[in-house]
C-alpha positions as CSV (number, residue, x, y, z in Angstrom):
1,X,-110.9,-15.4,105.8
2,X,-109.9,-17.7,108.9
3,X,-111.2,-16.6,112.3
4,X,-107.3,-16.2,113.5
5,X,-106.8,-14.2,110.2
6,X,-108.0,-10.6,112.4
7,X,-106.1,-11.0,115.1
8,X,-103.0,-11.9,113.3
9,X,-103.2,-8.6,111.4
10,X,-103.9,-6.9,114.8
11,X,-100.7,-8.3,116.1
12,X,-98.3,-7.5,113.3
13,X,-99.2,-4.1,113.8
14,X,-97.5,-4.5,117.3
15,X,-93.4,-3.1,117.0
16,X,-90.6,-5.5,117.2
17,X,-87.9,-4.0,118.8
18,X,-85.0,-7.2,118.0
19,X,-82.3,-7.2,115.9
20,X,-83.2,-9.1,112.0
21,X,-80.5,-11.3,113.0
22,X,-82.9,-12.2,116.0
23,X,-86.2,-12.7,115.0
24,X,-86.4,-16.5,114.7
25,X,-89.8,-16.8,115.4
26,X,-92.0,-14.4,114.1
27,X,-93.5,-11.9,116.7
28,X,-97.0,-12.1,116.1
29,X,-97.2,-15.9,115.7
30,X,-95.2,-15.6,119.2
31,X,-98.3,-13.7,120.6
32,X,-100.9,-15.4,119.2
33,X,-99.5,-19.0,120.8
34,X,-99.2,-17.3,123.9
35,X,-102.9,-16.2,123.9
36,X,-103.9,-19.7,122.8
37,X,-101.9,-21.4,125.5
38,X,-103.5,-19.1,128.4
39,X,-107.3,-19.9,126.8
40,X,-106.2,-23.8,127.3
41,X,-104.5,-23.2,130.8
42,X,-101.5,-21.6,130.7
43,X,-100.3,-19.3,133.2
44,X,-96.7,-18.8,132.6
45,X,-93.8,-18.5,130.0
46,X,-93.3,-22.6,130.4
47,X,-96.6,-23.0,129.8
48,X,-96.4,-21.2,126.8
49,X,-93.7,-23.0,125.8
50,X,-95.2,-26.2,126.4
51,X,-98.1,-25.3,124.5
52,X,-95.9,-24.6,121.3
53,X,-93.8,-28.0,121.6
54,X,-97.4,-29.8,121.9
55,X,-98.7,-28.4,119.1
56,X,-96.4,-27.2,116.5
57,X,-96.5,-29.6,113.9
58,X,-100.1,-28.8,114.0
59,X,-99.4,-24.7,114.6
60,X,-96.7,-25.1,111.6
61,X,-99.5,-27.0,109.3
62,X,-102.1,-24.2,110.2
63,X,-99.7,-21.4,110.1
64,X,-97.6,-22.0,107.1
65,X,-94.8,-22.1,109.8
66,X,-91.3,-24.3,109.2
67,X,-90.3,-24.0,113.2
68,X,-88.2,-26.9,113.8
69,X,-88.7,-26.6,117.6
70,X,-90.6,-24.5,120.1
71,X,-88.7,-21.4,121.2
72,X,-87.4,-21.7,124.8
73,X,-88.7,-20.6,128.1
74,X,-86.3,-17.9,128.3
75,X,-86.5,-16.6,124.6
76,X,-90.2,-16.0,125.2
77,X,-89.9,-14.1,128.2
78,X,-87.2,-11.5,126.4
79,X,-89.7,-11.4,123.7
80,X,-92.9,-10.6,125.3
81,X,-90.6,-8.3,128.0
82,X,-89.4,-6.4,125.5
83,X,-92.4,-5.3,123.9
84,X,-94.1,-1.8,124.3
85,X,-96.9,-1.8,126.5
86,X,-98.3,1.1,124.8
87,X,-98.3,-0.9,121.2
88,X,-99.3,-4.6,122.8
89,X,-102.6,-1.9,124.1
90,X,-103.3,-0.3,121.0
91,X,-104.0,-4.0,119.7
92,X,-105.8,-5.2,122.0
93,X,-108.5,-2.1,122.1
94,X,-109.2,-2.6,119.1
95,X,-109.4,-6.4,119.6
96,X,-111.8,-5.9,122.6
97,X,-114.2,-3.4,119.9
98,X,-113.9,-5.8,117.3
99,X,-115.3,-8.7,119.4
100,X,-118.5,-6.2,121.2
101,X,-119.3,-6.4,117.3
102,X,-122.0,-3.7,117.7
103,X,-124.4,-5.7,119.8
104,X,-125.0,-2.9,122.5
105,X,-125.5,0.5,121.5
106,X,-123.1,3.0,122.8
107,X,-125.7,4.9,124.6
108,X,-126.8,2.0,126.7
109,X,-122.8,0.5,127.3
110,X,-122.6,1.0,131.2
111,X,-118.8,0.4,131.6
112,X,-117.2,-0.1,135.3
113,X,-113.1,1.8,135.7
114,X,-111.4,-0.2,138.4
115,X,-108.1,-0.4,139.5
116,X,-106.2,-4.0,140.2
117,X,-103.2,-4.5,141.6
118,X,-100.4,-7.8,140.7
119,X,-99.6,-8.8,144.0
120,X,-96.2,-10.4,143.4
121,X,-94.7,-8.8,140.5
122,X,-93.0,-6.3,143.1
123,X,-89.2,-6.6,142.9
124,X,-87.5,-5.5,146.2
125,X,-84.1,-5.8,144.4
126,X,-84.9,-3.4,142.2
127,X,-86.9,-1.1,144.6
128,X,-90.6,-1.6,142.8
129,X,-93.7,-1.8,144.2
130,X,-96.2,-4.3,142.5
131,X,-97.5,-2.8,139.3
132,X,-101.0,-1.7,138.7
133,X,-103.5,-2.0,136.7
134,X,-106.7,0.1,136.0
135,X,-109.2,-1.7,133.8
136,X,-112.3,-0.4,131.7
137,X,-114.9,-3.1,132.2
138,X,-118.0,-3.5,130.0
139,X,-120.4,-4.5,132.2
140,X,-123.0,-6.2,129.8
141,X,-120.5,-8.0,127.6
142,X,-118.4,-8.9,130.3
143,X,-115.2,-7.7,128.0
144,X,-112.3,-5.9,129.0
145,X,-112.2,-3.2,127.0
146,X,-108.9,-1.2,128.0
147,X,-106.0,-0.8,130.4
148,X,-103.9,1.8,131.8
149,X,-100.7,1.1,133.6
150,X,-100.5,3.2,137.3
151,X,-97.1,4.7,137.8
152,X,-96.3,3.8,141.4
153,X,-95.8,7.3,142.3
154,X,-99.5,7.9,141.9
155,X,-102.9,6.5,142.2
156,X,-105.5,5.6,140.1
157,X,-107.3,9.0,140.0
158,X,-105.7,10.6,137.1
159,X,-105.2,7.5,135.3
160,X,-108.8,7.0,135.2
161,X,-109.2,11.4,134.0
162,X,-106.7,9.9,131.1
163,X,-108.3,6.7,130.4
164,X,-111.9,8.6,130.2
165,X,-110.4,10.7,127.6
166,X,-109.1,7.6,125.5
167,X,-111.9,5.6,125.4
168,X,-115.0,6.2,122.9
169,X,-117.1,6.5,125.8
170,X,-119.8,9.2,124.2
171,X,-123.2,8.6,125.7
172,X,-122.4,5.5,127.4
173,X,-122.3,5.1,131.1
174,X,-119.1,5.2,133.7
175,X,-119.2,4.0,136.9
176,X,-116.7,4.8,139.9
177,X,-116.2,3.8,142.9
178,X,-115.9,6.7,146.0
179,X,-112.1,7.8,145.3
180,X,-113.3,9.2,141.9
181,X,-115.6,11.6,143.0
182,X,-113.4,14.4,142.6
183,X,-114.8,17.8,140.1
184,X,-111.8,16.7,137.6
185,X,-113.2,13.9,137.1
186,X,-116.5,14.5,136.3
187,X,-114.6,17.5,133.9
188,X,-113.5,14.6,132.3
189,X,-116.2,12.5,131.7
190,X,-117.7,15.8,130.5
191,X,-114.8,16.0,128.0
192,X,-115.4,12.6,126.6
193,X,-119.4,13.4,126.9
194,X,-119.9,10.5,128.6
195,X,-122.4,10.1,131.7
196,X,-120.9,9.3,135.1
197,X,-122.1,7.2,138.0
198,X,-119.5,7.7,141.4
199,X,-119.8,7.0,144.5
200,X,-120.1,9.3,147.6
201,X,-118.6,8.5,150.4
202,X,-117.0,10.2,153.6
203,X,-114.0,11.5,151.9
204,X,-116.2,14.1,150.7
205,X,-117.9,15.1,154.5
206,X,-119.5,18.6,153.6
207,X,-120.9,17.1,150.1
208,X,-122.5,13.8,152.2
209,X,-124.5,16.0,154.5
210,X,-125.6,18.5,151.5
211,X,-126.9,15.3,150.0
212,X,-128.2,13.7,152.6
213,X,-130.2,16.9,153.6
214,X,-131.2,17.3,150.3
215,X,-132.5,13.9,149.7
216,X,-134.4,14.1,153.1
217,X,-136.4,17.7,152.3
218,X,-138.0,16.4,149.0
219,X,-139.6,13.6,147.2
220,X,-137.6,11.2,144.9
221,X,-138.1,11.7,140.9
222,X,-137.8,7.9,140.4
223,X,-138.0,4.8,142.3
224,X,-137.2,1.3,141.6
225,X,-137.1,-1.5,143.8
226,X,-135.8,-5.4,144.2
227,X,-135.8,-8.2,146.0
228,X,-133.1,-11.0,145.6
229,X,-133.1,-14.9,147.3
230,X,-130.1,-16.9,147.9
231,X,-129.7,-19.6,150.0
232,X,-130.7,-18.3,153.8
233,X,-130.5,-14.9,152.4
234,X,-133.1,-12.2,151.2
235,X,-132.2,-8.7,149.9
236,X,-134.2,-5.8,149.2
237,X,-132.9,-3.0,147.2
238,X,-134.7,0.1,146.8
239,X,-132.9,3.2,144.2
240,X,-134.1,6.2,144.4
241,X,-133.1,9.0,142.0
242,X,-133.8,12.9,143.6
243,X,-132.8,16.2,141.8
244,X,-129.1,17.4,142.8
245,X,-130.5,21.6,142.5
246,X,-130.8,21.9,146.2
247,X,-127.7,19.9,147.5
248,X,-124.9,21.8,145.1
249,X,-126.5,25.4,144.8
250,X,-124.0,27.7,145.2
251,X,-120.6,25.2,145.1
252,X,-118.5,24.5,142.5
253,X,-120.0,21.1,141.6
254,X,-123.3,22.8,140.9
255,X,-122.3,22.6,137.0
256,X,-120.9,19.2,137.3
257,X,-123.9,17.2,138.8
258,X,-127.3,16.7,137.9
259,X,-128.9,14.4,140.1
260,X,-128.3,12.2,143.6
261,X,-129.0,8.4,143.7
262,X,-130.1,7.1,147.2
263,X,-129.8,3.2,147.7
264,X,-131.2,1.4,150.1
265,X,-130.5,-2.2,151.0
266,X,-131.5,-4.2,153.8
267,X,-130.7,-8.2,154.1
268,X,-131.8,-11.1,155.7
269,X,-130.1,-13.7,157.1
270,X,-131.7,-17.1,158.3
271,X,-129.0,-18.6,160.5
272,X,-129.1,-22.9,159.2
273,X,-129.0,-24.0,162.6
274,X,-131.3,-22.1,164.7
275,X,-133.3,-20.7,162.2
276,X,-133.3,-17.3,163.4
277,X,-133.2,-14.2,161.2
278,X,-130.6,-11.6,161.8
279,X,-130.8,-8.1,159.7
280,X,-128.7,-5.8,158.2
281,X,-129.0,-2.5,156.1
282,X,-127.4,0.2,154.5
283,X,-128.3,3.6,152.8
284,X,-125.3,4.8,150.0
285,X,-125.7,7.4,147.9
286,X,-124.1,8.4,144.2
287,X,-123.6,11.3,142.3
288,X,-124.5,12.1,138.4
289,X,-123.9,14.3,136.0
290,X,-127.1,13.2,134.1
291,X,-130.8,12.9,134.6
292,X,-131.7,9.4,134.8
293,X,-134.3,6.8,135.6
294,X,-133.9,4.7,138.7
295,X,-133.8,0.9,137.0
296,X,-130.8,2.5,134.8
297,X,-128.8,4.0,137.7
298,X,-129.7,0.6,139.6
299,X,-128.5,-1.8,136.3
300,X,-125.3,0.4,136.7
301,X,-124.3,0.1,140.4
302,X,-125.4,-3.2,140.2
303,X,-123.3,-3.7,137.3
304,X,-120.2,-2.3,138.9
305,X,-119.3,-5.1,140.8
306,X,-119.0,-7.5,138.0
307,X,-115.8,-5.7,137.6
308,X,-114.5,-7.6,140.9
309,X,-116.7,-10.5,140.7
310,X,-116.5,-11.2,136.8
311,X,-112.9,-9.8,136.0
312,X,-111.1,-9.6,139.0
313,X,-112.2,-13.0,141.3
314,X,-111.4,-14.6,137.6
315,X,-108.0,-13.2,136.8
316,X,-107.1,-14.1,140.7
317,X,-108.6,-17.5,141.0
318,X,-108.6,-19.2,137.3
319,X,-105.6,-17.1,135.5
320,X,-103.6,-17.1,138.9
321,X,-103.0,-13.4,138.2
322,X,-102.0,-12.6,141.9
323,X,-99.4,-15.3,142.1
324,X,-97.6,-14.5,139.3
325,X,-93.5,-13.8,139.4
326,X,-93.4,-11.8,136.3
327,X,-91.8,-8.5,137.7
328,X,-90.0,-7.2,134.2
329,X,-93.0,-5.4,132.1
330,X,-95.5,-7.5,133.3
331,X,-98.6,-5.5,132.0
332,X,-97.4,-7.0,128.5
333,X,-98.5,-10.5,129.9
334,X,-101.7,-8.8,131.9
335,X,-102.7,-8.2,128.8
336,X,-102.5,-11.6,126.9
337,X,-104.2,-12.7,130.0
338,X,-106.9,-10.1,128.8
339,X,-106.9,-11.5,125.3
340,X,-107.1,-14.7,126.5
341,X,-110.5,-13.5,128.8
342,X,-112.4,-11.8,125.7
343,X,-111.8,-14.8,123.5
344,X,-113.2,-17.3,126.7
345,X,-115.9,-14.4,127.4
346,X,-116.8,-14.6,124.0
347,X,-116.6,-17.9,123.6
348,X,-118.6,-19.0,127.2
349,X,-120.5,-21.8,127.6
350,X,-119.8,-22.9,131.2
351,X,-117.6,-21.5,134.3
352,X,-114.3,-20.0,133.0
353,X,-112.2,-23.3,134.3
354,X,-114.0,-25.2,132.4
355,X,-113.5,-23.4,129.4
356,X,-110.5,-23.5,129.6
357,X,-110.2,-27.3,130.6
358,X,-112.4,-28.1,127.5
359,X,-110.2,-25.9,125.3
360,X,-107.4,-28.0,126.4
361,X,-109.0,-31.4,125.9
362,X,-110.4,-30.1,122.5
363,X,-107.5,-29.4,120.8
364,X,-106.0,-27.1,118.5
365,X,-108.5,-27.5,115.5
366,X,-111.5,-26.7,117.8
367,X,-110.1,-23.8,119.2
368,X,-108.8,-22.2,115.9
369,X,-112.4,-22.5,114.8
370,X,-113.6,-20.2,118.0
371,X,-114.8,-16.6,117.6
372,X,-111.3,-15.1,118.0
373,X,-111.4,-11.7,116.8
């Protein structure tokens, strides 16, 4: 079987809503070039294009393929805007599965749910805000695991209650930032018999000083702390983990939560110049609905933030994700840029521009011989 062989069966499951009379160029081939060209650079439907006309005597020889010339700009932007985004998801979950090929075990997967928004793909014309995004993150393999489009008329709240009921999320851990901690929310995670990690902040006032008062009146059950140096810069992070009895007696979270995680963080910073250290701190605190051991809450909160600093900074900075002008369906090509980041994530063996740059200068036979599926 060819390493392209998976993902082409993945693809053909995805509907083609043209007309016989229109399908020219067969729809999951279509994909499947558009996934290559954004690994090697591409960030738009020309580049796509450009990709095909570069390569398709070599994509025909490696394809079985007879097209006589690359499809235009324009044909594969009604292509790929036509598509359900519902089907192109389905495919690429189980894409994203296929390539965690069982390396961590579901009760250690610490997955991050964030929400992301595509800046320009607003259409005033129309009367659309810019589309969003909420993305389940795997933390350790640095994959993208799922999406889940946010109607504008909403947040991202209940589309992460739905997406935690979607995902196969049993035993593993989610992580949420402070606009999660709501009680459906934690009913969901309950649901999908996952264990949950969420912020607290002020937008829960009573519940921050139960906690707080809580965490002060007894001693923590577990305690882990670290130190990290950067350049003119020294952090300490201590995690404590305290039982959550006390702090939601008699509420209605009292079924929901099991226990409070205290963080506390203090950092240096050595000014170049004069030398002179300036400090900062901060003391946070997260809510779980599961007993567990402070270097496990601390791996997760830590890990949270790959989901802006991994994903996010990534799709902004190296995919070009923010200026994008796509503003017809365009979570059908948020999601070939996903593709395209599990197969470089998979694939990694330097920074993601250069990944990509080598990709490029490689050539189609290298790349078809990459882990893409």
């Amino acid at each position: 079987m060819r390493p392209f062989d998976p993902l082409i069966a993945l693809l053909s499951e995805i509907p083609d809503p043209r007309r016989a009379e229109g399908k020219l160029y067969q729809l999951p081939y279509v994909l499947l070039f558009s996934i290559l060209a954004v690994v090697t650079g591409g960030n738009s439907y020309r580049a796509i294009k450009t990709f095909i006309a570069v390569n398709r005597e070599r994509l025909n020889t490696a394809f079985g393929l007879c097209w006589k010339r690359a499809p235009t700009h324009t044909a594969i932007r009604t292509i790929l805007q036509s598509l359900d985004p519902k089907a192109v998801e389905q495919a690429f979950r189980r894409h994203a599965m296929g390539l965690l090929d069982g390396a961590i075990d579901l009760s250690q997967r610490i997955v991050a749910l964030d929400g992301k928004t595509l800046r320009r793909s607003f259409d005033h014309f129309r009367d659309r805000k810019a589309a969003q995004l909420l993305h389940a993150f795997d933390t350790q393999a640095g994959l993208v695991l799922a999406h889940l489009d946010i109607d504008e008329k909403t947040n991202e709240i209940p589309a992460a209650q739905q997406l935690l009921g979607e995902l196969p999320l049993a035993h593993g851990t989610v992580t949420l930032d402070a606009l999660h901690c709501q009680k459906k929310t934690f009913e969901a995670v309950a649901q999908a018999e996952a264990h949950a990690l969420v912020q607290l902040k002020d937008n829960q006032p009573t519940l921050v000083q139960q906690v707080e008062t809580a965490c002060a009146s007894q001693q923590p059950s577990s305690r882990d702390a670290s130190s990290n140096t950067a350049r003119n810069r020294y952090e300490t992070r201590t995690v404590e983990v305290f039982a959550a009895t006390h702090a939601v007696a008699g509420t209605e979270w009292r079924p929901l939560i099991e226990t409070i995680v205290r963080v506390n963080r203090k950092v240096w910073h050595r000014n170049a110049k004069t030398g002179l250290l300036s400090g900062t701190s901060d003391l946070t605190y997260y809510l779980a609905n599961f007993t567990t051991p402070a270097n496990h809450a601390a791996a997760a909160i830590r890990g949270h933030w790959h989901v802006e600093n991994k994903l996010h900074y990534t799709r902004d900075v190296t995919f070009l994700e923010d200026q994008s002008r796509i503003r017809r369906n365009p979570g059908v090509f948020a999601r070939i840029r996903s593709f395209g980041y599990n197969i470089l994530r998979r694939n990694q063996t330097s920074t993601f521009s250069q990944d990509r740059y080598a990709a490029a200068l490689a050539g189609l036979d290298a790349l078809l011989k990459w882990k893409l599926s």
